[in-house]
BALOBA-1460 file (C-alpha; in Angstrom, 3 decimals):
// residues 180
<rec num="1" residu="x" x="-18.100" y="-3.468" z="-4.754"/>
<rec num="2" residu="x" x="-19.892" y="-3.065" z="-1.187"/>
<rec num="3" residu="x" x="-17.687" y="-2.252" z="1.685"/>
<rec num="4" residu="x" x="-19.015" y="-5.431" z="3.440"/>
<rec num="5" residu="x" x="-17.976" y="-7.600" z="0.008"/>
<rec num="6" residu="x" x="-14.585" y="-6.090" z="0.156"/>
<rec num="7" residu="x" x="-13.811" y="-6.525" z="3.510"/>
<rec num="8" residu="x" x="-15.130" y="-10.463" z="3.309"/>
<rec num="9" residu="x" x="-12.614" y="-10.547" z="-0.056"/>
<rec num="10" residu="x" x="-9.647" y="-9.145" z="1.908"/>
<rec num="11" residu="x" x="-10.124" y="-12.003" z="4.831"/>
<rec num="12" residu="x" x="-10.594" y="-14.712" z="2.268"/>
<rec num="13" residu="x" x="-7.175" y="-13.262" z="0.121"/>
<rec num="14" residu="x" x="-5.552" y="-13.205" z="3.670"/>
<rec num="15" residu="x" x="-6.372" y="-16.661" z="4.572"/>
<rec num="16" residu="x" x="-5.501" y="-17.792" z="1.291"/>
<rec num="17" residu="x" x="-2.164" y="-16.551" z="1.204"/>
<rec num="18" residu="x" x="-1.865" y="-17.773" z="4.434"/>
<rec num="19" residu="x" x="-2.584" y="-21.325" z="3.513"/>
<rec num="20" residu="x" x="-0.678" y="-21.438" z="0.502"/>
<rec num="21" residu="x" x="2.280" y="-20.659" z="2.797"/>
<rec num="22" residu="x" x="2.065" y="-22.287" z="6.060"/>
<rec num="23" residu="x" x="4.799" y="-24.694" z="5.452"/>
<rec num="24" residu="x" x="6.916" y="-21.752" z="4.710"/>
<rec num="25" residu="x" x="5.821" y="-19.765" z="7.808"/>
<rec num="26" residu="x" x="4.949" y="-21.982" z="10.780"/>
<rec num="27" residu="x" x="3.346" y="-18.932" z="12.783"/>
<rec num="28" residu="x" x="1.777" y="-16.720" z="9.907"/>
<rec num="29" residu="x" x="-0.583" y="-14.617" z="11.724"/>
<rec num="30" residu="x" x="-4.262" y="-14.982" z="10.566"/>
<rec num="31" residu="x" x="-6.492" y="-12.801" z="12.917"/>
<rec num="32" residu="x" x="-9.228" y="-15.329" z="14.610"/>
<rec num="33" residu="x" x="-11.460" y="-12.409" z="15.278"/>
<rec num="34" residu="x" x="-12.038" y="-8.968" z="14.250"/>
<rec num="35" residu="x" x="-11.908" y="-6.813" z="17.150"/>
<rec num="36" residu="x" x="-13.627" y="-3.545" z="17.359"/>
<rec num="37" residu="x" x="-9.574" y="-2.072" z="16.471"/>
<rec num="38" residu="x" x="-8.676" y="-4.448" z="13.722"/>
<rec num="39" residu="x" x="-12.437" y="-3.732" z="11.981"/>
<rec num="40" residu="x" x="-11.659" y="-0.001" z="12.695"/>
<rec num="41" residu="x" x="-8.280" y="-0.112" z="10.785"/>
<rec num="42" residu="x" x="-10.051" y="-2.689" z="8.045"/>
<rec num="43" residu="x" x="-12.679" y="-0.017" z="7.354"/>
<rec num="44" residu="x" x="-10.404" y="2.772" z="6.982"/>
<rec num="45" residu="x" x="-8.018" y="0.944" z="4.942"/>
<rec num="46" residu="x" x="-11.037" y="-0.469" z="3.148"/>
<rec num="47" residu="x" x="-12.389" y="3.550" z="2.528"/>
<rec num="48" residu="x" x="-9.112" y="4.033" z="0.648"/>
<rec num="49" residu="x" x="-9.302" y="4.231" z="-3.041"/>
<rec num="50" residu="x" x="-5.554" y="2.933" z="-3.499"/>
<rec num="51" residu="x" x="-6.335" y="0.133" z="-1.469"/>
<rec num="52" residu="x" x="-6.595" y="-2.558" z="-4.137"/>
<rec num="53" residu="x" x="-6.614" y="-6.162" z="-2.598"/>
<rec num="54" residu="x" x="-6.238" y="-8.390" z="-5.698"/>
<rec num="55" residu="x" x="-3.299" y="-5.855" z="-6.490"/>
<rec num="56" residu="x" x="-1.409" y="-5.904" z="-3.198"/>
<rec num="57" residu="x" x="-1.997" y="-9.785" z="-2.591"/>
<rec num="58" residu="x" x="-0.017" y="-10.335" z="-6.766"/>
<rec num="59" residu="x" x="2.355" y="-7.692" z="-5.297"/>
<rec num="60" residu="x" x="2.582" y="-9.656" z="-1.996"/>
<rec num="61" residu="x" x="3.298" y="-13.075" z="-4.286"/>
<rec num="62" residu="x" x="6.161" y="-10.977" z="-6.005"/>
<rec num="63" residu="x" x="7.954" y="-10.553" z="-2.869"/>
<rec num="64" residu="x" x="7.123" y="-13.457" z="-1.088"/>
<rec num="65" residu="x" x="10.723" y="-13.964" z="0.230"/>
<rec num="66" residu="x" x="11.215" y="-11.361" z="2.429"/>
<rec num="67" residu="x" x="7.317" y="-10.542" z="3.308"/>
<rec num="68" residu="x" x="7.607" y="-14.557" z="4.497"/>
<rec num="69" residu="x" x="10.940" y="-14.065" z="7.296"/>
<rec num="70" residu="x" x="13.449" y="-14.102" z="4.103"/>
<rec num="71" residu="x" x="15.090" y="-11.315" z="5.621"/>
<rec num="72" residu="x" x="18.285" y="-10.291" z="8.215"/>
<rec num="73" residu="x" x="15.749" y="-9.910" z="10.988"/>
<rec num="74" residu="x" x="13.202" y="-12.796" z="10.241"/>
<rec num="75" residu="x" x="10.365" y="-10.550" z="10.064"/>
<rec num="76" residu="x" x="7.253" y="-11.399" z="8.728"/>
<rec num="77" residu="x" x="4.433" y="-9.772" z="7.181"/>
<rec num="78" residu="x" x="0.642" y="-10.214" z="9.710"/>
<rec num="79" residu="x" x="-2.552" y="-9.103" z="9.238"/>
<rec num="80" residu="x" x="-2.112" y="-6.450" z="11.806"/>
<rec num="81" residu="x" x="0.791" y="-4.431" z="9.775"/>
<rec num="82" residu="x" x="-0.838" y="-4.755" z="6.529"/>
<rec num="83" residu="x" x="-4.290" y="-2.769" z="8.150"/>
<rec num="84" residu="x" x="-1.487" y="-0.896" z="10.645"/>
<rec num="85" residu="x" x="-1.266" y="2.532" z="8.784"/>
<rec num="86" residu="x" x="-2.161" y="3.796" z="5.300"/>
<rec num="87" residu="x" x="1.590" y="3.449" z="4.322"/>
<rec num="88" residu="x" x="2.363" y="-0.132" z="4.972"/>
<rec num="89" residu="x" x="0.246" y="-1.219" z="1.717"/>
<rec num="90" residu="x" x="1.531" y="1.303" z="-0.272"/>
<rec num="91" residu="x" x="5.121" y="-0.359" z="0.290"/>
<rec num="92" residu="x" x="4.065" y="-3.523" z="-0.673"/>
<rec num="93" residu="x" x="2.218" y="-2.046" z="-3.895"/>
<rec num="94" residu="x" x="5.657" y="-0.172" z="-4.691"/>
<rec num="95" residu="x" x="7.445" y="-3.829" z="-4.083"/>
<rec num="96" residu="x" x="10.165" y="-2.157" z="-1.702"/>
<rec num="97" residu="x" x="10.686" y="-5.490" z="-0.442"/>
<rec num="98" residu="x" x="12.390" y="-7.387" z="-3.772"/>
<rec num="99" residu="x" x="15.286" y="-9.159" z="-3.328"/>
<rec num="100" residu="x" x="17.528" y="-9.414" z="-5.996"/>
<rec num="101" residu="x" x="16.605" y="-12.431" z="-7.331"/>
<rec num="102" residu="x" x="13.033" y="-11.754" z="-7.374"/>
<rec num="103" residu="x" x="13.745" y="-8.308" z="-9.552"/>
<rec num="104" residu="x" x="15.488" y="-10.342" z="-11.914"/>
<rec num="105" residu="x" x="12.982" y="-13.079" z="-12.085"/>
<rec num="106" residu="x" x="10.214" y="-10.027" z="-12.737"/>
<rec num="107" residu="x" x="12.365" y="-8.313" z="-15.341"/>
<rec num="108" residu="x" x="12.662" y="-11.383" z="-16.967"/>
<rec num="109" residu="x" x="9.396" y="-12.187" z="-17.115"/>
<rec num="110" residu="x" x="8.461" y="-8.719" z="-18.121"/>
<rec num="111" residu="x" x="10.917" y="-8.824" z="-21.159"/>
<rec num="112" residu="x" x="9.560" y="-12.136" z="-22.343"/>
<rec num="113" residu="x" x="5.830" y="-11.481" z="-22.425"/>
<rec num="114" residu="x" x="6.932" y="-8.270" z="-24.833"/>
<rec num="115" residu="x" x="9.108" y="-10.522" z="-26.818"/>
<rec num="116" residu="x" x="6.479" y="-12.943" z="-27.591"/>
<rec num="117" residu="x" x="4.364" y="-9.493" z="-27.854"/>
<rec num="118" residu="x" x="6.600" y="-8.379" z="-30.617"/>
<rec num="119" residu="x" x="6.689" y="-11.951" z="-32.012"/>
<rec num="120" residu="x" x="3.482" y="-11.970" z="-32.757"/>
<rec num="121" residu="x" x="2.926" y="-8.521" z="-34.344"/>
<rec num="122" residu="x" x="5.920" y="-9.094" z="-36.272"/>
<rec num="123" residu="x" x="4.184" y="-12.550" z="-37.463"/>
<rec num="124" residu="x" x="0.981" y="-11.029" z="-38.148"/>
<rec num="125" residu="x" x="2.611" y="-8.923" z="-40.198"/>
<rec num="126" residu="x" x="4.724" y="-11.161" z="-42.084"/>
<rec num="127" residu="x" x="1.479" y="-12.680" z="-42.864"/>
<rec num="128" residu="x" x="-0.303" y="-9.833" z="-44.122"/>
<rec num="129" residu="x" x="-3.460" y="-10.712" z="-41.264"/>
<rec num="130" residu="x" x="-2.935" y="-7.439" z="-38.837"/>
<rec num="131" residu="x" x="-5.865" y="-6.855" z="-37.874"/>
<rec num="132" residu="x" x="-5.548" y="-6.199" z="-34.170"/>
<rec num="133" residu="x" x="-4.491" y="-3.061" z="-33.843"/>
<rec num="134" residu="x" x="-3.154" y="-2.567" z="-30.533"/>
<rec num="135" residu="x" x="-0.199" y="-1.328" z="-29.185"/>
<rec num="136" residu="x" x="2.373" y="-4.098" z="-27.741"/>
<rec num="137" residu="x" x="3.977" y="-1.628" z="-25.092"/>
<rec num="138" residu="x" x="0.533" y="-0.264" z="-23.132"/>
<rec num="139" residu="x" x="-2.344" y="-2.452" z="-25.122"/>
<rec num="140" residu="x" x="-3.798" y="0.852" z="-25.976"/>
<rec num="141" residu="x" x="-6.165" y="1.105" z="-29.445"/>
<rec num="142" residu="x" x="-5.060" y="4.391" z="-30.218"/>
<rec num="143" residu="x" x="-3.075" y="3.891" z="-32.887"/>
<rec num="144" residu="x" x="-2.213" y="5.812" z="-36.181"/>
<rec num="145" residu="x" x="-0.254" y="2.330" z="-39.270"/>
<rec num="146" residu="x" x="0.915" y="3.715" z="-42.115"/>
<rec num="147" residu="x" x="2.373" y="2.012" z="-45.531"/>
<rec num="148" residu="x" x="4.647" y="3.347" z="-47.830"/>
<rec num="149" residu="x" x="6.116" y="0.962" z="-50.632"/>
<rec num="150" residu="x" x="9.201" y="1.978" z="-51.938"/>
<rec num="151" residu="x" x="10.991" y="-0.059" z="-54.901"/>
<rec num="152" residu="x" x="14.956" y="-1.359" z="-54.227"/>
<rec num="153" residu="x" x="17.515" y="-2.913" z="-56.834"/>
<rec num="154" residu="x" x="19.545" y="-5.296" z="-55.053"/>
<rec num="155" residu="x" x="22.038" y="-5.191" z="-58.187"/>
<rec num="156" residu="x" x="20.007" y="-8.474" z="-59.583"/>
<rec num="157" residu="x" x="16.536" y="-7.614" z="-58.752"/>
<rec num="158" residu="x" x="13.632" y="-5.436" z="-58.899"/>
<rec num="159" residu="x" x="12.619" y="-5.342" z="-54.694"/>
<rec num="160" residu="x" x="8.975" y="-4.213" z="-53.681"/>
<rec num="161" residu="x" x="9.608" y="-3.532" z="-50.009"/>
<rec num="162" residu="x" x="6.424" y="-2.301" z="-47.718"/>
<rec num="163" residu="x" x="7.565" y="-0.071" z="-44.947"/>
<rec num="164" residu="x" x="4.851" y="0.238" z="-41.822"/>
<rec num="165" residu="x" x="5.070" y="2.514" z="-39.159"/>
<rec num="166" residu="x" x="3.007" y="2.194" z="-36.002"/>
<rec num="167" residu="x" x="2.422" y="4.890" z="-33.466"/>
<rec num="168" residu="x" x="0.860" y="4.686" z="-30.030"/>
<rec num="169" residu="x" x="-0.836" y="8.156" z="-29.512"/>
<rec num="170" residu="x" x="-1.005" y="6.966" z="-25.460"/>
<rec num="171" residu="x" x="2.645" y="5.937" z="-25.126"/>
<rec num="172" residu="x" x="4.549" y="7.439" z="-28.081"/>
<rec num="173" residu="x" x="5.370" y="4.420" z="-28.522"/>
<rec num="174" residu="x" x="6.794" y="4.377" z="-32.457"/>
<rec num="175" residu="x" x="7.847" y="0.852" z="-33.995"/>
<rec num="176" residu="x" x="8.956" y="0.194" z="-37.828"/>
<rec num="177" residu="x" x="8.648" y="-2.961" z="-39.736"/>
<rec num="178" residu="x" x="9.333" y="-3.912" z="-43.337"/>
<rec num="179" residu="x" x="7.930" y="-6.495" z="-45.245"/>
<rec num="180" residu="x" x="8.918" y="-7.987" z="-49.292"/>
């Protein structure tokens, strides 16, 4: 994307997430002008390869709280710190400022979507239509399923029990299932 593109996506994310939370923040700073200093520090934050706005704005949601005053000195994130220095982003992208309650709600959230994950592959299974062959943990295609069919007496019966195994060649991610 053109520098000039990415700098007019940055002041529309900012002003978005400015609007979305002015009730929250009666004075969220939203800079009015670019001055020759704050288009200085835009442009070399811009240059910066690790500078990912749609990235830092979902890590900015996740932390909301504190980035919004939340916090033993009422501090707030601006404009002006987020362009400040080459570091202040990178906190925000390593979500130093979690509270509690907002790691749990993320773990949570995390440990549901590969539940349902799981769910799924395990139904898929279960109805012999695995087709997709991707791997729950990273998404990745590169994937080795094996079958082996081994035969059980339960005492009364004769079982035919299908035994799949599933490995992730990106993640080493290994997962078993059986089927009758």
């Amino acid at each position: 994307m053109p520098h000039n593109e990415r700098k007019q996506l940055l002041l529309q994310e900012w002003q978005a997430f400015a609007d979305r939370h002015r009730g929250v923040i009666s004075k969220l700073l939203n800079p009015k002008k670019l001055s020759q200093k704050r288009n200085e520090k835009t442009d070399l934050r811009l240059a910066d390869p690790n500078f990912d706005i749609p990235e830092i704005f979902k890590a900015i949601e996740e932390q909301i709280r504190f980035l919004t005053g939340d916090n033993s000195h009422h501090w707030r994130v601006s404009y002006d710190w987020l362009i400040e220095n080459d570091l202040n982003f990178v906190k925000i992208l390593e979500r130093k400022y979690l509270s509690g309650d907002d790691i749990r709600k993320i773990i949570e959230k995390r440990a549901k979507k590969q539940q349902d994950l799981k769910d799924a592959e395990i139904r898929k299974l279960k109805s012999g239509r695995y087709r997709k062959n991707l791997c729950t943990e990273c998404g990745s295609d590169d994937i080795d399923k094996s079958e082996r069919e081994n035969t059980v007496f339960d005492g009364k019966n004769i079982i035919k029990i299908t035994e799949i195994t599933i490995y992730c060649h990106n993640c080493s991610e290994r997962r078993y299932f059986k089927k009758k």
